[in-house]
C-alpha positions as CSV (number, residue, x, y, z in Angstrom):
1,X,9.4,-24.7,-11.2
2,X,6.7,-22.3,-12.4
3,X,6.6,-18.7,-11.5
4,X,3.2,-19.6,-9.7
5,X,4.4,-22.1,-7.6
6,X,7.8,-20.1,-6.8
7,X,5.8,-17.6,-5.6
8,X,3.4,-20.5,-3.5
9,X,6.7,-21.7,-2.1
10,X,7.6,-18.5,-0.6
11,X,4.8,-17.4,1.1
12,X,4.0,-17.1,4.8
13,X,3.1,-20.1,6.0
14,X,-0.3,-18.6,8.0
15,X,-1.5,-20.1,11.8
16,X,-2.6,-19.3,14.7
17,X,-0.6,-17.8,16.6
18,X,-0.9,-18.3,20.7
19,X,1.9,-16.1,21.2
20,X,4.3,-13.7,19.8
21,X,6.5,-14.5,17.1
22,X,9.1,-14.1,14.1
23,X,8.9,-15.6,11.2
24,X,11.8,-15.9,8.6
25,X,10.8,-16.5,4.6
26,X,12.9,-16.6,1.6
27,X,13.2,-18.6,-1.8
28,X,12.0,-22.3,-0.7
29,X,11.8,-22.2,2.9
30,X,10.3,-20.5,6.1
31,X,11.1,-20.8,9.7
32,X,9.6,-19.0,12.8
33,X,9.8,-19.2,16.6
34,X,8.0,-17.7,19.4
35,X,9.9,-13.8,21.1
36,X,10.4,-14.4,24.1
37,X,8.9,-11.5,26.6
38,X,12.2,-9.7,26.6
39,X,15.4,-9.4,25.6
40,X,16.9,-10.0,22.1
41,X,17.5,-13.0,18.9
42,X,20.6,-13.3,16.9
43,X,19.2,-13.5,13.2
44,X,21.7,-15.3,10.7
45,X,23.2,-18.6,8.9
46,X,24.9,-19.5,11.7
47,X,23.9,-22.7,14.1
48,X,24.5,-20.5,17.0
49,X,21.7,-18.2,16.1
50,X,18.4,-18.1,17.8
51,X,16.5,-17.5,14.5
52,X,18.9,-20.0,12.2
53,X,17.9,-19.2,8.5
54,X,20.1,-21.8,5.9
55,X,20.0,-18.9,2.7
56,X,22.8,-18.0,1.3
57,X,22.3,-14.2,1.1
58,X,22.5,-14.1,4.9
59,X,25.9,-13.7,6.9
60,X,26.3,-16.1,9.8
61,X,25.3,-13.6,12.5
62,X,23.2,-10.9,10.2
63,X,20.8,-8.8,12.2
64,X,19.3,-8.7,16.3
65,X,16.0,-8.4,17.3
66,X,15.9,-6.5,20.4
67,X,11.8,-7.0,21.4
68,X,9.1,-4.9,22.7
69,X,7.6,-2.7,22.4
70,X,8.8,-0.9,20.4
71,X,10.7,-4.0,18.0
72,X,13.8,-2.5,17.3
73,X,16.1,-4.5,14.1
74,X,19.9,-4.2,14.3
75,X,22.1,-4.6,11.2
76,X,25.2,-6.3,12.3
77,X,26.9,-5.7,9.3
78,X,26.4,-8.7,7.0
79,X,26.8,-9.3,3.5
80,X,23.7,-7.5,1.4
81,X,22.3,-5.6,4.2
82,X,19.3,-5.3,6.4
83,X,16.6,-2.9,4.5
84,X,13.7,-1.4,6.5
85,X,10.7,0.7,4.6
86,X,12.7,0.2,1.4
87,X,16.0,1.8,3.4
88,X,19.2,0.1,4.2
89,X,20.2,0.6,7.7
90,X,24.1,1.2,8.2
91,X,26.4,-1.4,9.9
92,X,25.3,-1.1,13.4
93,X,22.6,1.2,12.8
94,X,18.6,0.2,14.4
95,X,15.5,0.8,13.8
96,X,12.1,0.2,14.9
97,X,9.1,-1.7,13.2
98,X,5.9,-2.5,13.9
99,X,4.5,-6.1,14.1
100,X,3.5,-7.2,10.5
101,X,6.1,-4.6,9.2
102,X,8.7,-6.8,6.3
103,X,12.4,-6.1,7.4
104,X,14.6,-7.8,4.3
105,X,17.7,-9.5,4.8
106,X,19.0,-9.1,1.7
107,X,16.2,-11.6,-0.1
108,X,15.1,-12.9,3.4
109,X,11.5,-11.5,4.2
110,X,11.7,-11.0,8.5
111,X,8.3,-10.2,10.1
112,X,7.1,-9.7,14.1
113,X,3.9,-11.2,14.4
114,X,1.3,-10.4,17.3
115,X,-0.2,-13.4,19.1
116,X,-4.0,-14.0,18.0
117,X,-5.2,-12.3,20.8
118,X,-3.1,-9.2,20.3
119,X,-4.4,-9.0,16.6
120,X,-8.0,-9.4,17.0
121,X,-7.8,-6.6,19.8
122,X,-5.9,-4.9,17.8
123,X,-8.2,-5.3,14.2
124,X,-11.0,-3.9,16.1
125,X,-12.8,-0.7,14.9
126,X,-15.0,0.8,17.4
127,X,-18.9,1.5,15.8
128,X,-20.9,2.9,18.3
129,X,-21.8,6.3,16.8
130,X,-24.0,6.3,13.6
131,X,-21.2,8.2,11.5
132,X,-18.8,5.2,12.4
133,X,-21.6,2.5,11.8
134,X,-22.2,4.1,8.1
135,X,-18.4,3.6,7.6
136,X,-18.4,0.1,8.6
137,X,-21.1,-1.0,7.1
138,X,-19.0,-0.1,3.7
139,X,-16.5,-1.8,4.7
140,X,-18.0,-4.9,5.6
141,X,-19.5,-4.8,1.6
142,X,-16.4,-3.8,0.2
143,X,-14.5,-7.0,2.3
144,X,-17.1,-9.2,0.3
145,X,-16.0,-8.5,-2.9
146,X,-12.8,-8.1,-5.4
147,X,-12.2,-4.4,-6.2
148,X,-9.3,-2.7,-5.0
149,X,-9.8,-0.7,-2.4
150,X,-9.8,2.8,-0.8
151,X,-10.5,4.6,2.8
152,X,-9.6,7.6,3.4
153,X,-9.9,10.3,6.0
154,X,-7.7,12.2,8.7
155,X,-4.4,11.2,9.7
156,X,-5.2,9.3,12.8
157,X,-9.0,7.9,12.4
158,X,-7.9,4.3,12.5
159,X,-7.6,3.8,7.9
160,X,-5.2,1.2,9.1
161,X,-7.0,-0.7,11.5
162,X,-10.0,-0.9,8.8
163,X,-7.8,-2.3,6.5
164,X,-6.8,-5.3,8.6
165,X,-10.5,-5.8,9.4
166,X,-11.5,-5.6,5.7
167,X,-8.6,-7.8,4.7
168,X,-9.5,-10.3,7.6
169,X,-13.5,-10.7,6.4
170,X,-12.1,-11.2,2.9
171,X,-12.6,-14.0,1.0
172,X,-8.3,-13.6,0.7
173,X,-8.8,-13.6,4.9
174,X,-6.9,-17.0,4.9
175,X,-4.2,-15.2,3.7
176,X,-0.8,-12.8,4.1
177,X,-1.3,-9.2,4.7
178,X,1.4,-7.2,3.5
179,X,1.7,-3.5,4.3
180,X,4.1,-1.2,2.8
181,X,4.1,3.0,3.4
182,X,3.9,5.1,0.0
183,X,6.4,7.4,1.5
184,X,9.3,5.3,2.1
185,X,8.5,4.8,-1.6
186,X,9.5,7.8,-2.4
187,X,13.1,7.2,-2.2
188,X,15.4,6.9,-5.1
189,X,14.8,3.0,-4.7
190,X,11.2,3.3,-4.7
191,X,10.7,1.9,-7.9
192,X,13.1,-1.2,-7.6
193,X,11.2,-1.4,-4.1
194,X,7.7,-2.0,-5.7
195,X,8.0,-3.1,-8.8
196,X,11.3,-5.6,-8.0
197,X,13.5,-7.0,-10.8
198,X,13.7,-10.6,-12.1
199,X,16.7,-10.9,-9.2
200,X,14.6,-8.8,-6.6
201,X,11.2,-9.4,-6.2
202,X,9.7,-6.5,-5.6
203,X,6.4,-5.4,-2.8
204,X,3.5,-6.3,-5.4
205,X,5.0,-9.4,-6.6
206,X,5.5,-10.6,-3.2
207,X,2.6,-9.6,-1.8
208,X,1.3,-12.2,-4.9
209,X,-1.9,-14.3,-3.3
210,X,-3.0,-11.7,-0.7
211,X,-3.2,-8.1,0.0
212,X,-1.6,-5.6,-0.1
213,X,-2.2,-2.2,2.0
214,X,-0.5,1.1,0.4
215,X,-0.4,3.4,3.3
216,X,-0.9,7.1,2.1
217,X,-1.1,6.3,-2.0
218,X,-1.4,9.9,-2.0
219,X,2.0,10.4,-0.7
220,X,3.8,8.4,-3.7
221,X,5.5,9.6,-6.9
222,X,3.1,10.4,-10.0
223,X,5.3,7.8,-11.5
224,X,4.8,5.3,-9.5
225,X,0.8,5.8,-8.9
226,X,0.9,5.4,-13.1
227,X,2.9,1.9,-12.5
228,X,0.1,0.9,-9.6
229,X,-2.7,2.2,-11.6
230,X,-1.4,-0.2,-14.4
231,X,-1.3,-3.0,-12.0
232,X,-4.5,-2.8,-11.2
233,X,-5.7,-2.4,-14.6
234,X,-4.2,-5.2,-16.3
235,X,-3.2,-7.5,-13.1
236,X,0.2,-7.3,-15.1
237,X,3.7,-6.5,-13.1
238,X,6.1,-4.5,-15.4
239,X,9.7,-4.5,-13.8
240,X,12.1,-2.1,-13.6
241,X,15.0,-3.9,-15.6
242,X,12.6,-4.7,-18.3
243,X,12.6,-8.7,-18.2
244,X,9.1,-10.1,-19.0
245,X,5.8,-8.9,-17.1
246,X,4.4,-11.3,-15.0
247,X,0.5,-12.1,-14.2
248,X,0.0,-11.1,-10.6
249,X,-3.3,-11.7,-8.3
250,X,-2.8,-8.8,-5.6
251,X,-6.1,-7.2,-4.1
252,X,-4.6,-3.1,-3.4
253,X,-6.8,-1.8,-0.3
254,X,-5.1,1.9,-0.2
255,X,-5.5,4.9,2.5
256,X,-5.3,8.7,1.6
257,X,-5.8,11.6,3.3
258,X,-9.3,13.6,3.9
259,X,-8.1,16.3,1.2
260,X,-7.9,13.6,-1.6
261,X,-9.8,15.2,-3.8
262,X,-7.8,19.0,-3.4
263,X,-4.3,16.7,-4.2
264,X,-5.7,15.3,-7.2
265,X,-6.8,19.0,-8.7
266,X,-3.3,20.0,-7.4
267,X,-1.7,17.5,-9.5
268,X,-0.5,15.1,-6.5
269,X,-2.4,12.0,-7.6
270,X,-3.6,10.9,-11.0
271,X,-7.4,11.4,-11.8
272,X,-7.4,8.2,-13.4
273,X,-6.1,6.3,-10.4
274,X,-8.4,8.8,-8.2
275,X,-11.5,7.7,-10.6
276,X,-10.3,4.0,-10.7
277,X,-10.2,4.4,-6.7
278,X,-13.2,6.1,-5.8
279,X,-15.8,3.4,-7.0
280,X,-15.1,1.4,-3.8
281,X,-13.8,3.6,-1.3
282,X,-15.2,4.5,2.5
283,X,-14.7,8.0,4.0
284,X,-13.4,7.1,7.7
285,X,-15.0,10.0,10.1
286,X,-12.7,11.8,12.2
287,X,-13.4,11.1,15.7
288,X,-15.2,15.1,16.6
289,X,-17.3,13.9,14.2
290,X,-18.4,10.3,16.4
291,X,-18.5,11.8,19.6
292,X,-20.2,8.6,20.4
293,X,-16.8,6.3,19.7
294,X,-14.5,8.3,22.7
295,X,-15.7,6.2,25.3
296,X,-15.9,3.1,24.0
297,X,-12.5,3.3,22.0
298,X,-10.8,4.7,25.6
299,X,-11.8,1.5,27.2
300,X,-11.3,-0.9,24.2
301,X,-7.0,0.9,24.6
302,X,-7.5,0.2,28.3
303,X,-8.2,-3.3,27.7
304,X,-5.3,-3.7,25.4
305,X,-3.3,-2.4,27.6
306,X,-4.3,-4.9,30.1
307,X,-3.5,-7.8,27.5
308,X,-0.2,-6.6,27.2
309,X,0.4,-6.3,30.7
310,X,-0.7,-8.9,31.9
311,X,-3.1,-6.6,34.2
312,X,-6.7,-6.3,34.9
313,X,-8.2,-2.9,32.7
314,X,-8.1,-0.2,35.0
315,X,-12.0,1.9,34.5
316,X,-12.8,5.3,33.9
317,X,-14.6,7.2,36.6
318,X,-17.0,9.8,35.4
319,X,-14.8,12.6,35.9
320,X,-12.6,11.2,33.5
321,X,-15.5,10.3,31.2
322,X,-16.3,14.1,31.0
323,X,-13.0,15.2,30.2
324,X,-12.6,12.7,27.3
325,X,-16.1,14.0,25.7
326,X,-15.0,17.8,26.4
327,X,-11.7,17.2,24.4
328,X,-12.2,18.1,20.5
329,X,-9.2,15.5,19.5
330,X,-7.6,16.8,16.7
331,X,-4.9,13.8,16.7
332,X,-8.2,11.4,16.1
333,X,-8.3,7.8,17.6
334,X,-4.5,8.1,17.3
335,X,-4.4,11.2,19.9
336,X,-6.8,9.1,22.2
337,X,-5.2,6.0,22.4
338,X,-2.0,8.1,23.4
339,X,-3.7,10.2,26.4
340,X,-5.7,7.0,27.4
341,X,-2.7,4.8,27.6
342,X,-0.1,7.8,29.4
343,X,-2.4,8.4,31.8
344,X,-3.1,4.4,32.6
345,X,0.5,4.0,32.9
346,X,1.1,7.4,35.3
347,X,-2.0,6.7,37.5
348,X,-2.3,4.8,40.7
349,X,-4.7,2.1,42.1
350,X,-7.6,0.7,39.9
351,X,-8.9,3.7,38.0
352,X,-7.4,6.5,35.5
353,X,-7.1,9.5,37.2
354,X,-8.3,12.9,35.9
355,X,-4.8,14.8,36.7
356,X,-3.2,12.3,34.8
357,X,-5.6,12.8,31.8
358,X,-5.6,16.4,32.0
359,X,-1.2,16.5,32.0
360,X,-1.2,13.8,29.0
361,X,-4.2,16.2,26.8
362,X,-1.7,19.2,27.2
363,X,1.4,17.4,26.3
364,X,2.6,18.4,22.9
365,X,1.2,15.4,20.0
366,X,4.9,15.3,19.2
367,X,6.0,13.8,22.1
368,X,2.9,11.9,22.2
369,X,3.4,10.0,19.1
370,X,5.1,6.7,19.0
């Protein structure tokens, strides 16, 4: 078999999804099944597993998935361990992902997928204000092309969710998504992590057909920005254990912080990788700067919150509306979508009430953040 159609036989295999579900992929094979709306799945070889995977670099009863939200993955203690943003959990040990997030089962790729529904609410970025409109206007030109990508902007503005909309108006559209955070890169396995071995396939070679999203490029080693940078260069993959490259067809969209320019005089990032970057990037506004957007995201959480729920949207009464607009939002779309949905969930009857709003604005964003 050729290294192209290894990689073909382990991708994702892509549909629509009506509900919620986990899919299983390794070296030859995929399975998935729908998560049911509570409760756990034994993840392992073994026949009495509710997610059976037939690779031998899984134990018989490997890892649980205790569903959401938040997904939570528990390593049971089988044989080459359960890995979660490039860290192995202990025997025993949890942690929580996000849908779309890869958990690895030794060579076993685990992700949580949201039901169509879910992920179209989810993928949508708000455009009411002419700031925001500028912004996704560049996106939508940047989705129509090639070039590796790069938005950046405040922690919070919603980099993430334009990724998933630029990926999903791709020509690549059709296929995987991977997303992998440039911190947990960081780690002293970082390297093995992204770039793999001919044993190990690492992030970019997996991700081999799609995209790929870097979360926070500016956050990883100068070292491995160079390896990236060569990547996208030479659409070459140089391992770590020095076997022989291999051609890869990745398309990099990349987030960064507002300040990207300050890191790169600092010495944080690489100006060649910043200059390679910068030719198809979009600045994402923060959200005092689209005062236009508060509204309309608060009722676009409100609605998701209904889909989850299983509930109609409770509205905003105008009270409510004029505290929203007042508040300066430092946390961005990220600090909104937290008030909006504490304050659903703590109010009574058919409408988010104003006390409720006010308590959740002065609660701390660290106990606010999920």
């Amino acid at each position: 078999m050729s290294d192209d159609e290894e990689r073909t036989a382990t991708a994702v295999v892509l549909r629509r999804r009506d509900r919620p579900s986990v899919s299983a992929t390794w070296n030859g094979g995929s399975v998935e099944r729908d998560l049911p709306e509570t409760g756990s799945l034994l993840i392992g070889r073994g026949e009495e597993c509710d997610l059976v995977v037939p690779y031998r670099s899984l134990s018989r009863k490997h890892a649980r998935l205790h569903v959401g939200p938040p997904h939570r993955i528990e390593d049971l203690g089988g044989m080459n361990g359960t890995h979660v943003a490039g860290e192995k959990l202990a025997a025993g040990a949890s942690a929580t992902i996000r849908s779309g997030d890869a958990v690895y089962l030794g060579n076993v790729v685990v992700i949580v997928h949201e039901s169509a529904a879910q992920t179209e609410a989810a993928s949508k970025f708000i455009a009411v204000d002419p700031a925001t409109k500028t912004t996704s206007a560049r996106v939508d030109e940047l989705a129509r092309g090639s070039e590796h990508v790069l938005l950046y902007g405040e922690t919070g503005v919603g980099k993430t969710t334009l990724a998933e909309r630029l990926h999903r108006s791709s020509p690549r559209g059709h296929t995987r998504l991977s997303r992998v955070s440039c911190m947990a890169l960081a780690s002293e396995d970082g390297a093995r992590e992204l770039m793999g071995t001919a044993a190990y396939p690492g992030v970019l070679e997996r991700a081999h057909g799609g995209t790929l999203l870097l979360e926070g490029i500016d956050e990883l080693p100068l070292s491995l920005q160079a390896r990236v940078l060569d990547v996208m260069t030479t659409s070459r993959l140089a391992r770590i254990d020095g076997s022989d490259p291999k051609s890869v067809d990745v398309r990099l969209v990349t987030t960064a912080g507002a300040n990207l320019d300050e890191r790169t005089k600092a010495g944080k990032v690489l100006p060649a990788l910043f200059a390679r970057l910068r030719t198809a990037s979009a600045f994402v506004p923060s959200l005092r700067e689209r005062p236009a957007d508060v509204l309309p995201l608060a009722r676009l959480v409100l609605d998701q919150l209904g889909l989850r729920n299983g509930k109609p949207a409770l509205h905003i009464p105008h009270e409510v509306e004029r505290l929203l607009a007042m508040h300066a939002w430092p946390g961005n779309v990220r600090e909104l979508k937290n008030v909006v949905e504490r304050s659903a969930l703590l109010s009574r009857g058919s409408a988010v009430e104003a006390e409720q709003v006010i308590g959740a604005i002065a609660t701390p964003m660290a106990r606010l953040t999920r």
